[in-house]
C-alpha positions in Angstrom: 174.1 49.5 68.7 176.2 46.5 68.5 175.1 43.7 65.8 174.8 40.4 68.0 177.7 38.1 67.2 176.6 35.0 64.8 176.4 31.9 66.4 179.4 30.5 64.2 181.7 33.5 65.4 181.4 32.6 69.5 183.6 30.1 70.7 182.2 27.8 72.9 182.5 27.9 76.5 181.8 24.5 78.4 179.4 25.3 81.3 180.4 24.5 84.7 183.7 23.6 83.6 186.4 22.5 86.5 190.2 24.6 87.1 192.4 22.9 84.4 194.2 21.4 88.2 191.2 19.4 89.0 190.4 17.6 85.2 194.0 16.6 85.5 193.7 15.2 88.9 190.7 13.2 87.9 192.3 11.8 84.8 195.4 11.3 86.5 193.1 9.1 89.2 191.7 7.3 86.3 194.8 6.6 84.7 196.6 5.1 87.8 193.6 3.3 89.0 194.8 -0.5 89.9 192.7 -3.8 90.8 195.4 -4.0 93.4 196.1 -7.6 95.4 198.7 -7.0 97.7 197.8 -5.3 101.1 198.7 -3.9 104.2 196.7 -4.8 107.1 196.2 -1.6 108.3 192.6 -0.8 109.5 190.6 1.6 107.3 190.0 4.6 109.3 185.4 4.6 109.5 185.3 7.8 108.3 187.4 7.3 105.0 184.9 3.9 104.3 181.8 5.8 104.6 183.0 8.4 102.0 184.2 5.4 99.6 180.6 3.9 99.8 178.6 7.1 99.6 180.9 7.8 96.6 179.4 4.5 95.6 175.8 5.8 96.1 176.4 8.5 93.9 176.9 6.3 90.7 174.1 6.6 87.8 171.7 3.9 87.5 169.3 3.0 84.9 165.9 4.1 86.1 167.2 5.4 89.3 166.6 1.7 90.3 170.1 1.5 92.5 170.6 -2.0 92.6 174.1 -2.0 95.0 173.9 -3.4 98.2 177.1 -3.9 100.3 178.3 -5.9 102.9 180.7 -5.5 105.2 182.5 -8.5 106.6 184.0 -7.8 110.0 183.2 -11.4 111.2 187.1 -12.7 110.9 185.8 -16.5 110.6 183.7 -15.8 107.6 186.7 -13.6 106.3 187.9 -17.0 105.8 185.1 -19.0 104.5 185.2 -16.2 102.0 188.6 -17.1 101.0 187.9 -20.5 100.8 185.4 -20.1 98.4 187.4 -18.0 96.2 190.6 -20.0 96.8 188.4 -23.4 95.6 187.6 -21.4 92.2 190.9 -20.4 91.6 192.5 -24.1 91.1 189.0 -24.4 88.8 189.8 -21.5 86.9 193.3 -22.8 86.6 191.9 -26.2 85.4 190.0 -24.5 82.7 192.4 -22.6 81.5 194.3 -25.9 80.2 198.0 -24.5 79.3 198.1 -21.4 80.7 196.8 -23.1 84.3 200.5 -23.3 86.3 200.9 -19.9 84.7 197.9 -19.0 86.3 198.4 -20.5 89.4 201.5 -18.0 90.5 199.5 -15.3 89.7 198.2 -13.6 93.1 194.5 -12.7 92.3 193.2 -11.6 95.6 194.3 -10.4 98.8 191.3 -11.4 101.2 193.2 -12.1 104.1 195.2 -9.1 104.1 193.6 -6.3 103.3 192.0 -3.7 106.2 188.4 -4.3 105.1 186.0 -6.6 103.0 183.3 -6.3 101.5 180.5 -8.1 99.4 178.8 -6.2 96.3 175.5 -7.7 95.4 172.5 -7.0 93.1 169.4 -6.7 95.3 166.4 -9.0 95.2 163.1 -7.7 93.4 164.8 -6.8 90.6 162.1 -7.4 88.2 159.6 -5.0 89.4 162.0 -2.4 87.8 161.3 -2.4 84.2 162.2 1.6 83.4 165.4 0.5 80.8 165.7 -3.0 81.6 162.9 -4.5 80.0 165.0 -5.4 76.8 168.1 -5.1 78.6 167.7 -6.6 82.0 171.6 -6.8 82.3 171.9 -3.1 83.2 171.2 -3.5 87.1 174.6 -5.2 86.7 175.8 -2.4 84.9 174.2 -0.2 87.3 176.3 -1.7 89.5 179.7 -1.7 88.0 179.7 2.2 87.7 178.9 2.7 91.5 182.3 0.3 92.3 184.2 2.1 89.5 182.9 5.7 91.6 184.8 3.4 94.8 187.7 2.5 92.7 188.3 5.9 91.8 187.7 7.3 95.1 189.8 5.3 96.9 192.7 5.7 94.2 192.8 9.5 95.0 192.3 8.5 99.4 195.4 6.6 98.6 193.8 3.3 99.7 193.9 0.4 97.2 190.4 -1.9 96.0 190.7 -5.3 94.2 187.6 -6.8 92.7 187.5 -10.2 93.4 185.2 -12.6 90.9 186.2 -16.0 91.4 183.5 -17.9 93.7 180.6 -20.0 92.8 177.8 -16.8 93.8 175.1 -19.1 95.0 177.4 -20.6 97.5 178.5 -17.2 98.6 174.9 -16.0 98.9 174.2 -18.9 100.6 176.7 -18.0 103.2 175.9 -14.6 103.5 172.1 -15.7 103.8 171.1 -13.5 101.2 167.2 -13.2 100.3 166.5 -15.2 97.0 166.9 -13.1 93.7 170.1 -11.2 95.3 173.4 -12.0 94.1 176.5 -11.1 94.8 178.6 -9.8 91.8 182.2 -9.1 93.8 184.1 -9.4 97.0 186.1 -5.9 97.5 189.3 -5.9 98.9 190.1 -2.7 100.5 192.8 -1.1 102.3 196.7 0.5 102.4 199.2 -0.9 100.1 202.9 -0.9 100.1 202.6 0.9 96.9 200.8 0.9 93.6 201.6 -0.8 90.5 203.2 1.2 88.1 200.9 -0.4 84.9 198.1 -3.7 85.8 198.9 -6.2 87.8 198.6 -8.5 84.8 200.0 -6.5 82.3 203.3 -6.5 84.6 202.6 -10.5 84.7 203.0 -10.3 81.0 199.2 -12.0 81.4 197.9 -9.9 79.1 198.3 -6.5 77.5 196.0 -3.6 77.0 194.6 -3.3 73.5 195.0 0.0 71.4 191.7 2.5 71.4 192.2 2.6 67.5 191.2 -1.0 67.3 188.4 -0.7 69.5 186.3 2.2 68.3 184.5 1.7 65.2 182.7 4.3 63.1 179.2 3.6 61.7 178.7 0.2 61.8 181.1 -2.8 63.0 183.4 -3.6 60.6 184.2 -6.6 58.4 186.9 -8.7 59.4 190.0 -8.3 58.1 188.4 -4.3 56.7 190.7 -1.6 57.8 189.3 0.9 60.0 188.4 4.4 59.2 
């Protein structure tokens, strides 16, 4: 009879694991992912928006508490209220941001009017009576939140349809004109649809807005280090 192998002699064998084709597809979604902002008005086909919000629905959330709640706006005229809104916090924005503001201002940061579909991503009301991981960190229904629109980005990255997430509006005068309950907010207006094409890096990055950091300088080991402390 066989001696049983010692633990330290087996490799191991990741359970469940996917073909080698499909973890490169889904890191090749992830990597091309793009808050996209130019559009094609192209409808989106019924069928392809219920899988992009069900793929929403499937996102993790703390306590099982799923806070989303989405709203589609098919009414053209509020469409455009929409835009108005956004379009009166981008020359804030651009006020605020003191030098870079004309820079900002020829930046194109939503595309609202264009795009086959919008819709509005709110936290639901009655937040509060869900305590299970919130009740020192009530901020994770908003995080919560921003992994079931990352599951819609990704999703509609590999359906070929591009999603910008819009955060310029004042949210109680969106809520007001959606005539949400109190306690619900909305966090983003989606902007979903065909695109002439995908960027080939972020929008902003191609902009020269701003570029993307180095993982070395972002993950720490231990503790956070002290200033000016090289990293391990």
């Amino acid at each position: 009879m066989k001696p049983a192998a010692s633990p330290q002699s087996v490799s191991p064998q990741p359970a469940h694991r996917y073909p080698q084709e499909q973890i490169d597809a889904l890191y090749r979604v992830i990597r091309e992912r793009r808050d996209m902002r130019h559009f094609l008005s192209d409808p989106v086909e019924p069928a392809l928006l219920e899988r992009l919000l069900q793929a929403a629905h499937q996102a993790p959330s703390v306590g099982f508490m799923q806070p989303w709640r989405f709203i589609r706006i098919a009414d053209r005229d509020l469409r455009q209220a929409i835009h108005a809104l956004v379009e009166q916090e981008r020359v804030a924005t651009a006020q605020a941001l003191g030098q870079r503001e004309d820079e900002f201002m020829r930046l194109k940061v939503e595309g609202i009017l264009e795009c086959g579909e919008v819709l509005v991503a709110a936290l639901m009301d009655h937040r509060e009576a869900h305590v299970f991981g919130r009740r020192t960190l009530p901020q994770m229904d908003l995080a919560s939140l921003s992994c079931a629109l990352q599951n819609m980005w990704l999703a509609a990255r590999a359906e070929g349809l591009g999603m910008g997430w819009v955060s310029l509006f004042d949210p109680l005068a969106l809520a007001q004109l959606l005539q949400m309950p109190a306690g619900a907010e909305p966090m983003a207006v989606l902007c979903l649809g065909h695109v002439p094409a995908f960027y080939e890096r972020p929008m902003l990055e191609q902009a020269q807005w701003a570029t993307r950091q180095s993982l070395a300088d972002l993950v720490y080991q231990d503790r956070w280090p002290v200033q000016g402390e090289p990293q391990a």
